[in-house]
Every structure is written in C-alpha cells, then in structure tokens.
DRENSE-55427 format. One record per atom (N, C-alpha, C): x, y, z; residue in three letters. Coordinates in steps of 0.1 Angstrom, whole numbers, plus 5000, padded with zeros to 4 digits. Example, Ala and Ser with C-alpha at 12.3 -4.5 7.8 and 13.67 -1.06 7.14 Angstrom:
2
513249435078ala;512349555078ala;513249675078ala;512849785071ser;513749895071ser;512950005079ser;
% end
This chain:
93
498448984985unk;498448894973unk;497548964962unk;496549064966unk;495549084953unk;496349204948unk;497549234948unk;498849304943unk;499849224932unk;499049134932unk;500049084923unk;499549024910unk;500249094900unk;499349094890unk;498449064877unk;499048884884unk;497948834873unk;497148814885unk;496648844898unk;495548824908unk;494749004901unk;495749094904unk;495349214900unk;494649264890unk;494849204878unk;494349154866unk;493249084863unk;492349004870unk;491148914877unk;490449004886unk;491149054894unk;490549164905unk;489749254898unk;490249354890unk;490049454889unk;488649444875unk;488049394868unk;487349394866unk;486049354872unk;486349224885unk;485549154892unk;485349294897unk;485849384904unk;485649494915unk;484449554905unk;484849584893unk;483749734883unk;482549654886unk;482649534882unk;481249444873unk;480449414889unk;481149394904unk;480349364913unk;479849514924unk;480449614914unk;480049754925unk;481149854935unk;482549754936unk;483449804944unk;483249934940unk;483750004952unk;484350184944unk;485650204948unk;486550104960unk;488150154959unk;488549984959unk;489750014957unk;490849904957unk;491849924965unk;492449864976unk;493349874983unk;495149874973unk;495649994979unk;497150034971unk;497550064975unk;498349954989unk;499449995000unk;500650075001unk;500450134995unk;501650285000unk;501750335007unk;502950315016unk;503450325032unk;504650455027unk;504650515035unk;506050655038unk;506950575043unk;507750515036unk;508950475042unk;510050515053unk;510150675044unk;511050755048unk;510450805063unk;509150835068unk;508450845076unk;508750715087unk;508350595087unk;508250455088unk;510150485093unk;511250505087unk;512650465091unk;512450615102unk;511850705101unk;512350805114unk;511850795130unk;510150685125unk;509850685134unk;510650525141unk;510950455136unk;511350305139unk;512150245125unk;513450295130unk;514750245119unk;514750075122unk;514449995128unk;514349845133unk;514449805119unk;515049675118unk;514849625106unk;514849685097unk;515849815092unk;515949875080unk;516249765070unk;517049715069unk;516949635052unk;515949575047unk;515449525055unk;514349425056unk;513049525051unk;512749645056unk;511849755053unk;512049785041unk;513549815035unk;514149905020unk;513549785014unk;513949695014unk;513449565004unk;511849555003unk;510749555014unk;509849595014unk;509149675004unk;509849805006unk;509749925001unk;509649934984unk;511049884983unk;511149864968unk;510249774960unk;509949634968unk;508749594958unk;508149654957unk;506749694969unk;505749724969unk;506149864960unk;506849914956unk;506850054951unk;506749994934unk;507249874933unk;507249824915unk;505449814917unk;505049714926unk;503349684920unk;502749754927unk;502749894935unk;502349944934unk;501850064921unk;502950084915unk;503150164903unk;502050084892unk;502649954891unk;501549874885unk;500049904887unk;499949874895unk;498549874901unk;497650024896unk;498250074903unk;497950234896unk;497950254879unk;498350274875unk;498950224860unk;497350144856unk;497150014867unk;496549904858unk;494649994861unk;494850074869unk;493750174876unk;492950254867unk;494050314861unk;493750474851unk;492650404842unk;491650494840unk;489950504835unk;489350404841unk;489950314851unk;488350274856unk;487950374867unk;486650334872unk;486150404882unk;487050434894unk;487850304899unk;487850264909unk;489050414917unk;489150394928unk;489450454937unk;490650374947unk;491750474948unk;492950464960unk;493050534967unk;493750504978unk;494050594996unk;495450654987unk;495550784994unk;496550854990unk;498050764995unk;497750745007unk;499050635016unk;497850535023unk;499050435028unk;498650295039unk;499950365046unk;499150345064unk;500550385067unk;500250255080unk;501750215086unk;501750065091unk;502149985089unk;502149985073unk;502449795063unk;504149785071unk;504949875064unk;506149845072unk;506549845092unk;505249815096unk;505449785110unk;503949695110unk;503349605101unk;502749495105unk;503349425117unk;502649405133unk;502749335139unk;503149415145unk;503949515146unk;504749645158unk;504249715156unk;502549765154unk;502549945158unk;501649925171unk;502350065170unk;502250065187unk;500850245188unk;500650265201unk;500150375201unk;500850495198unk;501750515200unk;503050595198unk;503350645182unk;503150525172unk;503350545160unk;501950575155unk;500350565153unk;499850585148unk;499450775146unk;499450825163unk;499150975154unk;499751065151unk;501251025149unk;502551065142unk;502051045124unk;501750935124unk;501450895109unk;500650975103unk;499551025108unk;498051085104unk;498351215108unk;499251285114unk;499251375115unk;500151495107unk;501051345097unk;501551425085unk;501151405073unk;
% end
C-alpha cells in the first residue's frame, strides 16, 4: 500500500523529516520468478505489470531526495510459496 501514490506522496517526505535513509521499491525479476516457478503465470504478468507502473513512479517520485532503494525484492511474486529451493537461486543472480 505505501506504493501507491497519493500514500507515496505523504510517505516520502514523512521518511526525510523523521530520519528514514531507504524506502522499500518492490522490484521482483519476473522473468527470473517465471523460470524458477511458471505457477500462476497470468496472475504474476499482471502482478508484474502494475508493480512495474508504480514502481517507475516511485522512483521518479525519489530523484533528489536522500532516500535510498534495493536494486531488486526478490519473492513478491511467490508471497506465501518460497520455498528453500528458490531463495539462493535468487541471490545468486
């Protein structure tokens, strides 16, 4: 939810003015995400596609402040399914 952008827009100065130094900006490897577990492909592409509009936002809404992003989130598209199998495949690319 703090993705979305009139939350995002309240967030992000609350973050400068109280000290934060990063902001979470879920960017998952999709394409990574469909090789290791194709399950629920549509349902992931649709995923994929929002989070890829506010995440751009977000970033976008980022530039000159201090704050700070993770290069990727890897997982979001297997909330509730990762398993041990998928995490040091993820980290390891």
């Amino acid at each position: 939810m703090h993705l979305h952008p009139v939350a995002f827009n309240a967030i992000v100065p609350l973050a400068i003015t109280y000290g934060a130094q990063r902001v979470r900006v879920p960017r998952d490897d999709f394409r990574l995400d469909m090789r290791l577990n194709c399950r629920r492909a549509p349902q992931k592409a649709l995923w994929a596609a929002v989070y890829a509009v506010i995440c751009r936002y977000a970033l976008r809404r980022l530039r000159g402040t201090p704050l700070q992003v993770t290069d990727h989130v890897y997982g979001l598209f297997e909330s509730g399914n990762m398993t041990s199998d998928y995490v040091p495949v993820c980290y390891a690319t």
